[in-house]
C-alpha positions in Angstrom: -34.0 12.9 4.8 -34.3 16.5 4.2 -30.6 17.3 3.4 -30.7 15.0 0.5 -32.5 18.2 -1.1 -28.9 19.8 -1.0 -26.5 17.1 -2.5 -23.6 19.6 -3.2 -23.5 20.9 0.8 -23.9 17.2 2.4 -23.3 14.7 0.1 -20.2 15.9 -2.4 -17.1 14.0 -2.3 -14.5 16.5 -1.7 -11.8 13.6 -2.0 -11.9 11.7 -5.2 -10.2 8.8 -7.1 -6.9 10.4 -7.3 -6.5 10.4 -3.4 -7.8 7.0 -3.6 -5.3 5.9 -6.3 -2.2 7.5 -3.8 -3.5 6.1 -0.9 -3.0 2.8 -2.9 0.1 3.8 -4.3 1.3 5.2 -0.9 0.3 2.2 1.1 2.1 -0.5 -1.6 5.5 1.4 -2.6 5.9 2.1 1.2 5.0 -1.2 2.2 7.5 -2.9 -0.7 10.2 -1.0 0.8 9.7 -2.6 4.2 9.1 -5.9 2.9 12.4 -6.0 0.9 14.3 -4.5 4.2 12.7 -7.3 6.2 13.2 -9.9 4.0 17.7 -8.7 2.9 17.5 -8.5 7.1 16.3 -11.6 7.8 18.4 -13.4 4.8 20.7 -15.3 6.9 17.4 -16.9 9.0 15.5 -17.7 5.8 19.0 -19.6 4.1 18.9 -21.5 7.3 15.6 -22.7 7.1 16.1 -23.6 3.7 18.8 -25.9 4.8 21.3 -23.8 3.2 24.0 -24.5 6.3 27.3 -22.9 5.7 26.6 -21.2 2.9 23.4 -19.5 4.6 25.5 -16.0 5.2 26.9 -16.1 1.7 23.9 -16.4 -0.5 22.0 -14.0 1.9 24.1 -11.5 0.1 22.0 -12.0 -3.0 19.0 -11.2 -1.4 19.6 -7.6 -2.4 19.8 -7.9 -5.8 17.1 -10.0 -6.2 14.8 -7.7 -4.4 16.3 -4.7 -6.9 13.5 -4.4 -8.9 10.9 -4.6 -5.9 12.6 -1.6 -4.5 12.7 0.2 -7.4 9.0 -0.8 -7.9 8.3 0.8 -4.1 9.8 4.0 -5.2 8.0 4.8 -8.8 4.6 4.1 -6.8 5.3 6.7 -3.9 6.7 8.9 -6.4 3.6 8.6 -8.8 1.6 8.6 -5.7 2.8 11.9 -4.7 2.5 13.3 -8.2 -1.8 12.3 -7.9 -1.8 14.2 -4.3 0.0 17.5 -6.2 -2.6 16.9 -9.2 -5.4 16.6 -6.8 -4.3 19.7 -5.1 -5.4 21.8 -8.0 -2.4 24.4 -7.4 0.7 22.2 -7.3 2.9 25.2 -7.2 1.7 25.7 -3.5 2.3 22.0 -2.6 5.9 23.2 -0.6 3.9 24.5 1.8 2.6 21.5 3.5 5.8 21.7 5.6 4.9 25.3 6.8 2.1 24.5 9.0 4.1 22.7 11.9 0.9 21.3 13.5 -0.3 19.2 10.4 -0.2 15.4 9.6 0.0 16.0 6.0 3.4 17.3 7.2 4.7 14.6 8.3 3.4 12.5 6.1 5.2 14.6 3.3 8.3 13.9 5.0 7.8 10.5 5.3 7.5 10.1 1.4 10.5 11.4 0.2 13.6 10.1 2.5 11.4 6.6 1.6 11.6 7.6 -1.9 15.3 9.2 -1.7 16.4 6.3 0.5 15.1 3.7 -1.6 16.4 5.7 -4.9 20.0 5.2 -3.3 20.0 1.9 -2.4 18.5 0.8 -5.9 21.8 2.6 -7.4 24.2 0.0 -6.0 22.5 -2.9 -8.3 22.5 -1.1 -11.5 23.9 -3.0 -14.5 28.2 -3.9 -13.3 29.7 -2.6 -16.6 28.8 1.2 -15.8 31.3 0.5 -13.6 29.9 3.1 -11.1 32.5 4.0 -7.8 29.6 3.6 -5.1 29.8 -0.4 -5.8 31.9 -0.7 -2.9 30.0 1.5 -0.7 28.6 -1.6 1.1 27.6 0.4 4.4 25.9 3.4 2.7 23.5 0.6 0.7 23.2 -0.8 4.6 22.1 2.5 5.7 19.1 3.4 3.2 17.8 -0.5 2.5 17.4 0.2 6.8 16.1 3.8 6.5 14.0 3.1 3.4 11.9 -0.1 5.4 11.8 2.8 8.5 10.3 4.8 6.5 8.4 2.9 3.8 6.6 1.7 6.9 5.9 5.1 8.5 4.3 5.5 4.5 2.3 2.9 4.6 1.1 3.7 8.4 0.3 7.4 7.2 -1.9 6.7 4.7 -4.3 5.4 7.3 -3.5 8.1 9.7 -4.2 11.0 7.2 -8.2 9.8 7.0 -8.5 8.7 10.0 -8.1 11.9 11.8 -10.4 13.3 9.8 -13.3 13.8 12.8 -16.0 15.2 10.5 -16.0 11.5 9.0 -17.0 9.1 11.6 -16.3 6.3 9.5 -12.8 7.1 9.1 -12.5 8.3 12.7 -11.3 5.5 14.4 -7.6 4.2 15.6 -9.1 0.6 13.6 -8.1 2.1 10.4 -4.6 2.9 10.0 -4.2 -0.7 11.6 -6.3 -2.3 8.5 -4.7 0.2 5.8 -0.9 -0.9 7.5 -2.3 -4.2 7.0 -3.5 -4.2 3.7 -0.4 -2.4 2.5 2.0 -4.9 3.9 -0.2 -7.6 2.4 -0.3 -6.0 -1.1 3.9 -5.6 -0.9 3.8 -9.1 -0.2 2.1 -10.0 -3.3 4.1 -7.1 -5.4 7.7 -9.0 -4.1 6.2 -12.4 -5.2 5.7 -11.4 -8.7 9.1 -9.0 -9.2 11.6 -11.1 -7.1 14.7 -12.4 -9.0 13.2 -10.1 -11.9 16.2 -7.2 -12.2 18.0 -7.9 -15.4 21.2 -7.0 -13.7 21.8 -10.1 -11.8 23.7 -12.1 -14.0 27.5 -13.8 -13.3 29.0 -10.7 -14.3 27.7 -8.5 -11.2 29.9 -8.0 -8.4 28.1 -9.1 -5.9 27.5 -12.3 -7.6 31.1 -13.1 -8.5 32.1 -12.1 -4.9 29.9 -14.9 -4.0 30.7 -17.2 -6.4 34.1 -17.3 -5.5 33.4 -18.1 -2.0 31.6 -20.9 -3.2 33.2 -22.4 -5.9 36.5 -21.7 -8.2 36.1 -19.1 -11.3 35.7 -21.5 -13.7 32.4 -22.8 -12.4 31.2 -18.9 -11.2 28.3 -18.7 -13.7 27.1 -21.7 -12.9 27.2 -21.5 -9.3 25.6 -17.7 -9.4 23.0 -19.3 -12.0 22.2 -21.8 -9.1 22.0 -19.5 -6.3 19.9 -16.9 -8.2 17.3 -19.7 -8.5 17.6 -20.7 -4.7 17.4 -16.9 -3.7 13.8 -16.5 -6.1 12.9 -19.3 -5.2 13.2 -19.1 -1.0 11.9 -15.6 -1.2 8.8 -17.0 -3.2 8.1 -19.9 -0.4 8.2 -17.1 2.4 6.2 -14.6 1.0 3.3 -17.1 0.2 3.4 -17.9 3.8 3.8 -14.5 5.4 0.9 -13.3 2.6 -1.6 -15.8 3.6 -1.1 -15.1 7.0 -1.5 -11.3 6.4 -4.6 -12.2 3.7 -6.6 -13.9 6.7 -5.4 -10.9 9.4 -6.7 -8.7 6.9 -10.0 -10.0 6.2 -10.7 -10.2 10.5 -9.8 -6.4 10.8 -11.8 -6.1 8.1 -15.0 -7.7 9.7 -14.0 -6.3 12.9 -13.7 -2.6 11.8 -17.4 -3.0 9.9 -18.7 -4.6 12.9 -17.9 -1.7 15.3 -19.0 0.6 12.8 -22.2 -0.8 12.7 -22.8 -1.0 16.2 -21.2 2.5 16.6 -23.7 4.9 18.3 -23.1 7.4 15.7 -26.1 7.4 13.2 -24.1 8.4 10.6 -21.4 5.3 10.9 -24.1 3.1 11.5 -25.8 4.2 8.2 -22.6 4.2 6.3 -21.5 0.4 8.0 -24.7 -1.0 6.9 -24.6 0.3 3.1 -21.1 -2.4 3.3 -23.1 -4.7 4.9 -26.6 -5.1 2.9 -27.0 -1.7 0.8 -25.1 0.0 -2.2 -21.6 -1.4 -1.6 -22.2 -4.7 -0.2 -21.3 -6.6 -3.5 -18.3 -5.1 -3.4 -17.5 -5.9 0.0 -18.3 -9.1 0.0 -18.3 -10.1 -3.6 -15.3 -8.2 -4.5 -13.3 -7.6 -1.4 -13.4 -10.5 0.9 -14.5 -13.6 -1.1 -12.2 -13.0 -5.0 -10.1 -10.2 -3.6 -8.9 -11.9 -0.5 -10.8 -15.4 -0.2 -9.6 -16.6 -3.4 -6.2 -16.2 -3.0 -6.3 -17.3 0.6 -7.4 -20.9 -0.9 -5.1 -20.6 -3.7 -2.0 -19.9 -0.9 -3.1 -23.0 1.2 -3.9 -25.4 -1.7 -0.5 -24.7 -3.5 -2.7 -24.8 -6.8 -0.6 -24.4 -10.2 -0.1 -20.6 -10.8 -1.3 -19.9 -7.6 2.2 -17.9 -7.4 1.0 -15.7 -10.4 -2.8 -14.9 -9.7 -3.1 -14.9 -6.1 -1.0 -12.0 -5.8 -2.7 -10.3 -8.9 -6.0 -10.4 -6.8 -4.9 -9.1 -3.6 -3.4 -6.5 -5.3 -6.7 -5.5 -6.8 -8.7 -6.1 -3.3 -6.6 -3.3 -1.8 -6.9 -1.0 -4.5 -10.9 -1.4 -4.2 -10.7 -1.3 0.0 -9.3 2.3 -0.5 -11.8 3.6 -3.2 -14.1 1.7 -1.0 -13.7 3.5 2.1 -12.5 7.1 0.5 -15.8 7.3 -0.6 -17.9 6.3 2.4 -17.0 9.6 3.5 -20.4 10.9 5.1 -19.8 13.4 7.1 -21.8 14.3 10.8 -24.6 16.8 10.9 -23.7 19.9 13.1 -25.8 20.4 15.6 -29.4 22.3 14.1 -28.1 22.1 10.4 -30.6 19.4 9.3 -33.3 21.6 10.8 -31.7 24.5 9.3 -31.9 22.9 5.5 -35.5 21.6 6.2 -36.6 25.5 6.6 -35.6 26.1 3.1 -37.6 26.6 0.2 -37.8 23.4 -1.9 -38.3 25.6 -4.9 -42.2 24.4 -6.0 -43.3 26.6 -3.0 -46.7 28.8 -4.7 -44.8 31.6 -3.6 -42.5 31.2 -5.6 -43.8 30.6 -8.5 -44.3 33.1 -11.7 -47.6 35.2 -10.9 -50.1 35.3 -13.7 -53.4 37.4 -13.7 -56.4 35.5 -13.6 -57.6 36.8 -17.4 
């Protein structure tokens, strides 16, 4: 086609790897905030089914702290997320005044990242190590409030991310309501596998901590607290780890039908460029990497790995859906054709090509 002759007009990617590292980062520290909401909200219903009975509503209470270090995980990746969209910027002094234009998404989605981040922050503090002795330890409502606000708007995050390309309406490939569905997707599936590896991680959880002598004593008498806490730290980790696996394979096979569904409808889009960019995922430049890459090790191998309970499934399934959703974002940052204008292919065909005879040197025939 005649515009390739101008590569830097047409074909430049104006959005580059560190957009594609934050919508990564974006997508998985907003998306661990809500799984760790979910999962300290839901505590009680998951101690039931693991035939926890009576002491379901107690050891829900060190669902929390198990979850510490996921949450603090959530907010270093939106924060160095948001550092990578400044850097991109070029001129991160100017980066305040994403807020001044009312009508943009960028905007909100500003917004959006720091009460996740300052939420998040906040409800880490309440499981730092017990003998700072900090005042907020009893504040049991205020670590209520932000673990609730951060999920709110760790999830708004993670929905954003999608959002902020697919309003782009230059890009027909990003321009459709499919992909902030696949990106929420993919986000909450890569949280998933995040929680797996970092539950029951936080060094702070030990008989010594509050919360776990409060629960120990409801259980048993002080003399056999460490024991006891020991016990239900191991039950927490280990319930957490059986529910994720589950709720991850399910989001691993959702994933890989959006997936197929969003390239399908691309390729029968009836916009030429779409079409063009679907079937370069399909059969052209970036196939192996959709379907090598992507769907069969990044989400097909863990998907087996989840259903056949292999040994150390636990550890390297989650390790390679993490991967598959950092490569769907670089994947689809840079399939970022954008639509011809009307007459501007027409208008770059007129052009000199620059071996024109008029335009080369004249020499005199002597």
């Amino acid at each position: 086609m005649s515009h390739m002759m101008h590569p830097n007009k047409l074909t430049r990617h104006y959005w580059v790897w560190p957009i594609a590292w934050y919508l990564f980062l974006g997508g998985l520290g907003g998306g661990t905030l809500f799984a760790t909401t979910m999962l300290q909200t839901c505590g009680h219903a998951i101690c039931e089914l693991l035939g926890l009975g009576d002491y379901s509503g107690v050891v829900a209470q060190m669902f929390g702290p198990a979850l510490a270090l996921a949450t603090f995980a959530g907010v270093v990746f939106l924060g160095v997320g948001s550092a990578l969209l400044i850097f991109e910027l070029g001129q991160w002094k100017n980066f305040i005044r994403v807020w001044i234009a009312s009508t943009s998404i960028m905007k909100w989605g500003a917004t959006f990242l720091v009460l996740a981040m300052v939420f998040g922050f906040v409800e880490f503090l309440f499981f730092l190590p017990p003998q700072w002795n900090l005042f907020w330890y009893q504040w049991i409502w205020l670590r209520d409030v932000c673990t609730a606000l951060a999920g709110l708007f760790g999830f708004c995050v993670a929905f954003y991310t999608g959002c902020l390309l697919g309003t782009q309406k230059s890009k027909p490939f990003w321009n459709t309501p499919l992909l902030p569905v696949l990106f929420t997707v993919s986000a909450v599936s890569t949280a998933t596998a995040l929680v797996t590896i970092l539950v029951g991680l936080w060094p702070a959880i030990d008989g010594e901590t509050p919360f776990a002598l409060q629960i120990a004593n409801q259980i048993a008498s002080p003399d056999y607290a460490n024991q006891v806490v020991v016990m239900v730290i191991a039950t927490v980790t280990g319930g957490i780890t059986e529910v994720m696996h589950k709720a991850d394979a399910v989001m691993v096979i959702l994933e890989i039908i959006l997936l197929l569904v969003y390239i399908i409808c691309m390729r029968a889009s009836g916009n030429l460029t779409a079409k063009r960019i679907a079937q370069t995922w399909i059969s052209g430049s970036k196939s192996l990497l959709f379907w090598g890459g992507m769907l069969i090790v990044g989400l097909g191998v863990p998907l087996w790995l989840y259903l056949s309970e292999v040994p150390n499934a636990g550890l390297i399934a989650p390790v390679l859906i993490l991967a598959s959703g950092l490569l769907l974002r670089f994947l689809v940052l840079y399939s970022d054709g954008r639509q011809l204008i009307p007459g501007e292919e027409a208008y770059y065909a007129k052009l000199p090509k620059g071996n024109e005879e008029f335009l080369q040197p004249w020499k005199k025939p002597y």
